[in-house]
C-alpha positions in Angstrom: -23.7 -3.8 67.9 -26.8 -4.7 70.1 -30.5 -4.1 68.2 -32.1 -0.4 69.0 -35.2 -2.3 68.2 -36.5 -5.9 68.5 -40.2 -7.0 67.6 -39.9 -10.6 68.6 -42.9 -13.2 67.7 -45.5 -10.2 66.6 -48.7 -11.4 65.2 -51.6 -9.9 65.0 -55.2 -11.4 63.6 -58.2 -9.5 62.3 -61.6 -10.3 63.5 -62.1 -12.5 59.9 -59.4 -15.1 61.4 -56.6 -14.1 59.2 -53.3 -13.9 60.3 -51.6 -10.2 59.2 -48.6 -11.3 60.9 -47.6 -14.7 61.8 -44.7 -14.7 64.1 -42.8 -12.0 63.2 -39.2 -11.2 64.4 -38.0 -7.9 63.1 -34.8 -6.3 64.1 -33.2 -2.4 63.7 -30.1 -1.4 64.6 -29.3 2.0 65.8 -27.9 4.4 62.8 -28.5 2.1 59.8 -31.4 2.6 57.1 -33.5 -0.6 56.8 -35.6 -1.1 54.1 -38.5 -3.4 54.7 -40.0 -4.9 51.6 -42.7 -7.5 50.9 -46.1 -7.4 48.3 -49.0 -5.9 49.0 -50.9 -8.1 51.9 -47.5 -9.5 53.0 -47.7 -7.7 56.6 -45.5 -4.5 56.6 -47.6 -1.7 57.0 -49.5 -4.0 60.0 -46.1 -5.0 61.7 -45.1 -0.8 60.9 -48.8 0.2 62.7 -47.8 -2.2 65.8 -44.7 -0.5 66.0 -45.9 3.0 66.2 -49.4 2.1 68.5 -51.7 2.3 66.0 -52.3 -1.5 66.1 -52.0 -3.7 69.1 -50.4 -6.9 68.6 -52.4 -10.5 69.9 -49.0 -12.0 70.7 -45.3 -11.0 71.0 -42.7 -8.3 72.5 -41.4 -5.2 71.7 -38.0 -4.3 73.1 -36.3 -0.6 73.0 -32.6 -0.4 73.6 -33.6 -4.2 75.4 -36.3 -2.6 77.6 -39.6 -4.0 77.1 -42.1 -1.6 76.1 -46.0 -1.5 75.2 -47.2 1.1 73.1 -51.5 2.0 73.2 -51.2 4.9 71.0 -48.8 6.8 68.4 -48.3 9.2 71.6 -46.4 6.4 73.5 -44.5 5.5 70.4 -43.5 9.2 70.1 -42.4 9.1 73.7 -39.9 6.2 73.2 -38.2 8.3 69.8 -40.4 6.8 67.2 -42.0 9.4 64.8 -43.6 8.0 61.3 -44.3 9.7 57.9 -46.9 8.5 56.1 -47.3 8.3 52.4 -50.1 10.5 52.5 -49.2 13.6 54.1 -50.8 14.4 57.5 -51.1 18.3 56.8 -53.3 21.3 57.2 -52.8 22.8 54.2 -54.3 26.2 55.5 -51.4 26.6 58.1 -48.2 27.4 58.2 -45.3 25.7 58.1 -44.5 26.5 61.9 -48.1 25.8 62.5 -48.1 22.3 61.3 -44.6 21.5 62.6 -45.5 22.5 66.1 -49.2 21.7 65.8 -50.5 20.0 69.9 -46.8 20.9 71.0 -47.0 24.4 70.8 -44.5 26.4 72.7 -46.3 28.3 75.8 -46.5 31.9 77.1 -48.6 32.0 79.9 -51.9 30.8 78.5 -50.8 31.8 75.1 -49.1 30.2 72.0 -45.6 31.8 72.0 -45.6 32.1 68.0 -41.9 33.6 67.9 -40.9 30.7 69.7 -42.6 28.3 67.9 -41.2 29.8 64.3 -37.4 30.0 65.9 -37.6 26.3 66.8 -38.2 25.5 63.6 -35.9 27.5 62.4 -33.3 26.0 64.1 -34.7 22.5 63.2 -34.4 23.1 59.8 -31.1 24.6 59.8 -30.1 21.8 62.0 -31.1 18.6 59.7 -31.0 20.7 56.1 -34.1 20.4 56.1 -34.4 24.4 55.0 -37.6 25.8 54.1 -39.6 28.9 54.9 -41.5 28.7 58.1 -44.2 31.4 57.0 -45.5 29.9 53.9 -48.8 27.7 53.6 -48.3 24.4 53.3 -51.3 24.3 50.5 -48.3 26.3 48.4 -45.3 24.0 48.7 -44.0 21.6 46.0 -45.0 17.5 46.9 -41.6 17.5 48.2 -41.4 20.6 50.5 -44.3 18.9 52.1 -42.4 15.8 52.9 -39.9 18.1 54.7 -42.5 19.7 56.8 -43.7 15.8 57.9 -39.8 14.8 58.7 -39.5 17.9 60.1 -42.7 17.4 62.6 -41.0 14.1 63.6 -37.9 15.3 64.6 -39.8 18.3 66.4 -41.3 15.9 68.6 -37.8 14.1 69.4 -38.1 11.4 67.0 -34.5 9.1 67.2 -36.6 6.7 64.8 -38.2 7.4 61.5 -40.4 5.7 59.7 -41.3 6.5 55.9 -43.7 4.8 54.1 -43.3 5.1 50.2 -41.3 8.0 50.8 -40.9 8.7 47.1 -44.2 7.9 45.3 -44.6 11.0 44.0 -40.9 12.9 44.5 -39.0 13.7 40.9 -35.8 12.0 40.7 -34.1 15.5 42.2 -36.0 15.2 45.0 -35.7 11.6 45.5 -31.9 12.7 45.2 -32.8 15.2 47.5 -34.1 13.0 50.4 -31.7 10.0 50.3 -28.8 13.0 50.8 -30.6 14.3 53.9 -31.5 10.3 55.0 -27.8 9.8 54.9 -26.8 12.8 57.0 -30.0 11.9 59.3 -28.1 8.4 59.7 -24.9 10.3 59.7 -26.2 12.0 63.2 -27.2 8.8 64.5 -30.7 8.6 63.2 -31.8 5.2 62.6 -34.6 4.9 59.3 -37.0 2.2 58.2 -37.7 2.8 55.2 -40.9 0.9 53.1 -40.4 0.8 49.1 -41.7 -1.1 46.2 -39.0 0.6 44.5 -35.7 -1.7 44.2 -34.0 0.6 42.5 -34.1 2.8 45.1 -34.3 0.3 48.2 -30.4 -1.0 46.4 -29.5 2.8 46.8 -30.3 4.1 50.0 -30.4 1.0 52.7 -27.9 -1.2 54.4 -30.2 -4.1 55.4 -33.5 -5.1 54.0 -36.0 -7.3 55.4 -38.6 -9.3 53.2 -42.2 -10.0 54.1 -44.1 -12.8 52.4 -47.7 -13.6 53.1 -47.5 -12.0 56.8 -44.4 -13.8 57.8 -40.8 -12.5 58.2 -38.7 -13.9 55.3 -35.2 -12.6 55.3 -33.2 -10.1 56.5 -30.0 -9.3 54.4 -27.4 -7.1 53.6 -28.2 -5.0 50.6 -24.5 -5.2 49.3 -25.3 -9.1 49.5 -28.0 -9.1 47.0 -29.5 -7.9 43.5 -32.5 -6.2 42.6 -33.5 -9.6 41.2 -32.8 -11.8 44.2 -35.2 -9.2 46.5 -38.3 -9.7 44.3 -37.3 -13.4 43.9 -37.7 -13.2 48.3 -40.6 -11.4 48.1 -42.8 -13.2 45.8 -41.3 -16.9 45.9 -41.2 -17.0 42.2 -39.2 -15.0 39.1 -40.0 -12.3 38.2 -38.3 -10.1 35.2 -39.5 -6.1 35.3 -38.7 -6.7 31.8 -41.8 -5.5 29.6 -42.0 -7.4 26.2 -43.5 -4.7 23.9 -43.7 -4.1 20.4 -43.7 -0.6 18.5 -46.9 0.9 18.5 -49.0 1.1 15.7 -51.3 4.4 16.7 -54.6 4.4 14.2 -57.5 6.6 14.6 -57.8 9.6 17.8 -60.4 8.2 20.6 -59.6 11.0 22.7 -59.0 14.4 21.9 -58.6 18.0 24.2 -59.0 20.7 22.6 -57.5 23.8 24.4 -58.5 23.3 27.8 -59.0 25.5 30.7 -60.1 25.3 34.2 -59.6 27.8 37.2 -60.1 27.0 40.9 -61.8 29.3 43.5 -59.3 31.8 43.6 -59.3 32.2 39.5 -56.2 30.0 38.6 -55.9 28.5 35.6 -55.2 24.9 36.8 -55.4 23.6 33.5 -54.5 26.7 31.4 -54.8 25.7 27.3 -54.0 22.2 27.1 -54.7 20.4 23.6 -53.7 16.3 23.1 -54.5 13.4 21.6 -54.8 9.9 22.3 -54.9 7.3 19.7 -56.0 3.5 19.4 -53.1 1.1 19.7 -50.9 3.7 21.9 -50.0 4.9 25.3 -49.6 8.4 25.8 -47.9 8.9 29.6 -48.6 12.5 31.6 -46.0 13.3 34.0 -45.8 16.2 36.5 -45.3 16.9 39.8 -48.1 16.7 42.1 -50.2 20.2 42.1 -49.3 21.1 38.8 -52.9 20.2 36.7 -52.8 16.5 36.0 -55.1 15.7 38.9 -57.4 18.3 37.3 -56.9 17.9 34.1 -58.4 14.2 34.6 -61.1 14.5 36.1 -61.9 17.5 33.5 -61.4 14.3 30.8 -63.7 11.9 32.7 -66.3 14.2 34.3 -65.8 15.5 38.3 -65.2 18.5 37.0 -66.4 20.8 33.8 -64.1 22.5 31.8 -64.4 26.8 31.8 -63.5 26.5 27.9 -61.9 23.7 25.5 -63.3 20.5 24.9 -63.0 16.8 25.2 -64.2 14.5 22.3 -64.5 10.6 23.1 -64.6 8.1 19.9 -65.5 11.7 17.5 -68.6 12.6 20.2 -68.0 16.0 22.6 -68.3 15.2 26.2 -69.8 18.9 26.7 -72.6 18.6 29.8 -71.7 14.3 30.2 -71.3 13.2 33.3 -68.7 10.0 34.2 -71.7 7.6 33.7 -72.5 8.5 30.3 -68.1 8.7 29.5 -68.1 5.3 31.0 -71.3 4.0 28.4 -69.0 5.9 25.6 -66.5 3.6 25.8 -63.8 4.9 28.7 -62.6 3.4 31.7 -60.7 4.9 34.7 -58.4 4.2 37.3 -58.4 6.7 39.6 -55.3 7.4 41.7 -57.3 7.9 44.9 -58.8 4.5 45.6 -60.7 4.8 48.9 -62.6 7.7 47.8 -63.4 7.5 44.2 -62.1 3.2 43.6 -64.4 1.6 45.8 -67.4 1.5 48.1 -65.7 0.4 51.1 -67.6 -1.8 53.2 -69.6 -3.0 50.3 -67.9 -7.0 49.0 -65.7 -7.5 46.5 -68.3 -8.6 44.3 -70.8 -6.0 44.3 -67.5 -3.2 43.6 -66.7 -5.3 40.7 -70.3 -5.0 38.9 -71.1 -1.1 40.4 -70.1 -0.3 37.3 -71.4 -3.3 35.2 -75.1 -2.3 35.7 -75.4 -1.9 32.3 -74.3 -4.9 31.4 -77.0 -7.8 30.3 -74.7 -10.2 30.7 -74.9 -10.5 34.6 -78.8 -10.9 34.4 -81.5 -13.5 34.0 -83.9 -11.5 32.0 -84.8 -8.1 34.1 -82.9 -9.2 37.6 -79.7 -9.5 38.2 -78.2 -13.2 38.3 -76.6 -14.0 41.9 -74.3 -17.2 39.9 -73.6 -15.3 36.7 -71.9 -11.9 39.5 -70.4 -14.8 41.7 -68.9 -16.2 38.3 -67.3 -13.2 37.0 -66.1 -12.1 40.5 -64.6 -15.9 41.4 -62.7 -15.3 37.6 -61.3 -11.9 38.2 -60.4 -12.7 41.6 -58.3 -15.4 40.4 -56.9 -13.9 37.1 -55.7 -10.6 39.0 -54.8 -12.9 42.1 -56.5 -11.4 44.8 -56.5 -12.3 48.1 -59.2 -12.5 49.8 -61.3 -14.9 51.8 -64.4 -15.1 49.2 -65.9 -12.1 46.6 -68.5 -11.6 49.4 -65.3 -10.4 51.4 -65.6 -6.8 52.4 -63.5 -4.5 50.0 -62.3 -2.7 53.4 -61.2 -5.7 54.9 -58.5 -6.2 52.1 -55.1 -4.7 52.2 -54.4 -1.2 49.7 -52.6 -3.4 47.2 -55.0 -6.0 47.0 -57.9 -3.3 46.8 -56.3 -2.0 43.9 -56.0 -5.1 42.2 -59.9 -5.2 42.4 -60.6 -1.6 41.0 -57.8 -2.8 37.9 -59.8 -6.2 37.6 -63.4 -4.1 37.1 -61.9 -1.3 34.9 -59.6 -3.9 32.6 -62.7 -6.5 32.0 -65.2 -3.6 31.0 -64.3 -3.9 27.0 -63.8 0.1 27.4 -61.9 1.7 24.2 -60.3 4.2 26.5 -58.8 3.4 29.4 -57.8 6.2 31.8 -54.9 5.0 33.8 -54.2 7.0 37.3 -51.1 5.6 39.5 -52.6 2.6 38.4 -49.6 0.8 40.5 -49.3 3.2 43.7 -48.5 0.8 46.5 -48.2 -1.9 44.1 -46.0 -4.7 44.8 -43.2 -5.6 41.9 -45.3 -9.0 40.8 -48.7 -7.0 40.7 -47.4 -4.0 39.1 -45.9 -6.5 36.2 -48.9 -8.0 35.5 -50.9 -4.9 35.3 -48.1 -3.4 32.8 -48.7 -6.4 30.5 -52.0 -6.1 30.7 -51.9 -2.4 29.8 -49.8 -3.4 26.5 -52.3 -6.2 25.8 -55.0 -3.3 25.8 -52.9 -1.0 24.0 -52.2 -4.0 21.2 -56.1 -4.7 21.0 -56.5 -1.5 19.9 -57.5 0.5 23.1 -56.3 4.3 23.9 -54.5 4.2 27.1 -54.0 7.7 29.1 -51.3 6.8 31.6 -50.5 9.1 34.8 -47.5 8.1 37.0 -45.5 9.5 39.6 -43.0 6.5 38.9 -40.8 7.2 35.7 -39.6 4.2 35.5 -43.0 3.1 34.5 -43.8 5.5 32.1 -40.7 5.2 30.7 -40.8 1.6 30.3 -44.7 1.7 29.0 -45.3 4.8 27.3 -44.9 5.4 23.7 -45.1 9.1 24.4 -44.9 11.5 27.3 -46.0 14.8 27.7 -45.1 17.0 30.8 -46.5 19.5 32.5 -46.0 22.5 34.7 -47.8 24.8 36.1 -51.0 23.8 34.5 -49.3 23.7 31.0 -47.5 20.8 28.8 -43.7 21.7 29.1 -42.5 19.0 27.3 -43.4 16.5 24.2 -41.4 13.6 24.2 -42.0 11.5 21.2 -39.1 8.6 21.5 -39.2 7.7 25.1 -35.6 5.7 24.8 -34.1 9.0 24.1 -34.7 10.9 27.3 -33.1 10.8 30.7 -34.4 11.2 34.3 -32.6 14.3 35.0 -34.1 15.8 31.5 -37.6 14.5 32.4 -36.6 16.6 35.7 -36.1 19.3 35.0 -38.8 19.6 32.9 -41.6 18.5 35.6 -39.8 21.4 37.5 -39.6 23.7 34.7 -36.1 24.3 34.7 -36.3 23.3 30.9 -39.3 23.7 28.1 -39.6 23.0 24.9 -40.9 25.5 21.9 -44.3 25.6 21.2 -43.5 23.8 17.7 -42.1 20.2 19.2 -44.7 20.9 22.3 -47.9 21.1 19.2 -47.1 17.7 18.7 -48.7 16.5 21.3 -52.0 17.4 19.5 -51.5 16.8 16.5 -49.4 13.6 16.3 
């Protein structure tokens, strides 16, 4: 079967002389799902924006159905049949689904937007590609993984033959990663042809027929997924062997460094987003939070470290209230936090890599020569972290922008893991994580967790919190659901249904999440 798509010899070089790709030969065939895997820096997401216009390559060919073809923006991309779904969603949350589907390629009446038209198209759309959903409702109201239906759903309105999803399921419960691997395979059924991006082997192994490696901007392999384990793909794509196994002993919980008392918080339109929580967090354990996205733990977060104040309840760090303390004052009690949104609340982005590690080190005398700041003593510490949480980077006077997502992640765990914090407030801390990153980072979190620190872990991944949780609690609708005590005993479908609210405990087993 000839190759719907051949990128032949792509590189592409930033203006700081590195190489992003190197080279690159990448092949698709029509109807097959191809996963395309690497670590964080190898080159995918670069060689993925070449491929749908948003970069523009220095050397190399793309061919389409063996026609050469140049592509200056994601509008000559979408011409040729290529539509791309990014991990974070491209929606107006105030529209309608219609609206956004149909959103710059609005069906005309005259001069005027032919709405009916517009809602029966993607009516039939949906209907079409099960894709079912309701066309009238905001997309500010749908479930994480409606929304990814409305983004599919605005590819294949504008005729995309060739979707591309990046992390697809970073934050979909495992019924609605079941979900969208049943309507991939009847996409691929009808002769849709998928790439699909993933740190997630598991899932890569379950839904692909080829795979693709990436190491260090170069292309590595290409294989057939029945040809190899879950072991031999991060083996390609870090060049060295790496377990997933977590060595961890029982945890020995001593006294509560973070307690919530009953809390409550209500948006502008007087819902209670976090309606009556109460949970503790002790030294020497790690409590997990899972949810699906929109249902309080973003808010209930940054209620515990200070964006937001609470409308009643309260937070107590290390036996102190928190009442009227702002996140510099949490951060001088003795917490630290990872937040899940990097770019906005990680890092300052076109500040170095040096001066984001100490942003939040001002504090500390150990970086000064008397009263000023000591310019060998920052480049020390930096040159140390840099090379103990393998970052890669050009210097520490590298600009954090410059790096790729993965790598400025690493950075934001280096500066919040070396701050001798006795809480540590873990958010997605491996979101677009690659497998040998995201291993050291859950060692390191068990090393905290056995020194004695408090670790609050939120994760979309629950194989993660499973594997480094000693307890979970769920929640739903603003509420804990669920209090699960011995993590071995719980499934992925229970944990499911739970985050969805099909099931809930009583208030007894859920009261333990306070007062264990």
């Amino acid at each position: 079967m000839p190759d719907l798509i051949q990128m032949k010899e792509i590189s592409k070089i930033y203006g700081n002389g590195i190489y992003a790709n190197r080279h690159v030969s990448f092949s698709v065939r029509e109807g097959e799902i191809h996963a395309l895997v690497g670590e964080n820096g190898a080159g995918k997401s670069t060689l993925m924006k070449v491929l749908y216009g948003l970069e523009k390559p220095d050397s190399g060919e793309i061919l389409i159905n063996e026609k050469p073809v140049t592509f200056s923006s994601p509008q000559d991309a979408m011409k040729m049949g290529i539509g791309m779904v990014h991990q974070h969603f491209m929606l107006v949350g105030s529209l309608t689904v219609t609206e956004n589907v149909v959103l710059g390629y609005e069906p005309m009446s005259g001069i005027f937007i032919d709405h009916n038209k517009a809602r029966q198209k993607v009516m039939q759309l949906s209907e079409s590609f099960n894709l079912k959903i309701d066309p009238d409702i905001r997309t500010s109201d749908l479930a994480v993984g409606l929304k990814q239906k409305v983004e599919i759903l605005k590819a294949l309105y504008r005729g995309a033959k060739i979707l591309i999803l990046d992390e697809p399921t970073a934050v979909l419960t495992p019924q609605e990663t079941e979900e969208l691997f049943t309507q991939l395979k009847s996409l691929k059924k009808q002769g849709f042809t998928v790439i699909f991006i993933s740190h997630k082997l598991k899932e890569v192994k379950a839904i692909s027929d080829r795979i693709s490696v990436m190491r260090r901007g170069e292309m590595i392999a290409t294989v057939n997924t029945q040809d190899v384990s879950e072991h031999d793909i991060s083996e390609m794509m870090v060049g060295s062997n790496i377990t997933g196994k977590i060595e961890k002993e029982k945890a020995n919980p001593k006294e509560s460094y973070l307690e919530i008392k009953n809390l409550v918080w209500h948006d502008n339109n007087k819902k209670a987003v976090v309606n009556g929580i109460s949970l503790t967090v002790r030294s020497g354990e790690i409590v997990g939070i899972a949810g699906v996205e929109g249902n309080g733990q973003d808010e209930l977060i940054e209620l515990i470290t200070g964006l937001k104040a609470p409308d009643s309840g309260e937070i107590i760090l290390l036996g102190k209230s928190t009442n009227g303390k702002k996140i510099r004052q949490r951060r001088k009690m003795g917490m630290a936090y990872i937040p899940s949104d990097r770019m906005t609340l990680g890092i300052a982005r076109e500040m170095s890599i040096e001066n984001n590690i100490i942003s939040t080190k001002l504090d500390d005398k150990s970086i000064y020569n008397t009263i000023f700041l000591s310019r060998q003593k920052i480049k020390s510490l930096s040159k140390k972290l840099i090379s103990d949480f393998n970052i890669k980077c050009r210097s520490e006077r590298t600009e954090i922008g410059m790096l790729s997502g993965g790598n400025i992640q690493k950075v934001v765990v280096a500066r919040e893991f070396s701050s001798n914090s006795k809480i540590i407030i873990a958010e997605q801390p491996t979101r677009g994580i690659d497998v040998g990153a995201a291993e050291f980072i859950h060692k390191k979190l068990i090393e905290l967790r056995d020194n004695g620190c408090a670790v609050l872990l939120v994760s979309a991944d629950l194989d993660e919190l499973k594997k480094l949780s000693d307890s979970i609690v769920v929640l739903y609708n603003g509420k804990i659901t669920a209090y699960i005590d011995d993590v071995s005993d719980v499934s992925d479908s229970d944990l499911g249904n739970y985050m969805l609210g099909v099931k809930k405990q009583s208030d007894e087993e859920i009261g333990r999440a306070y007062n264990a």
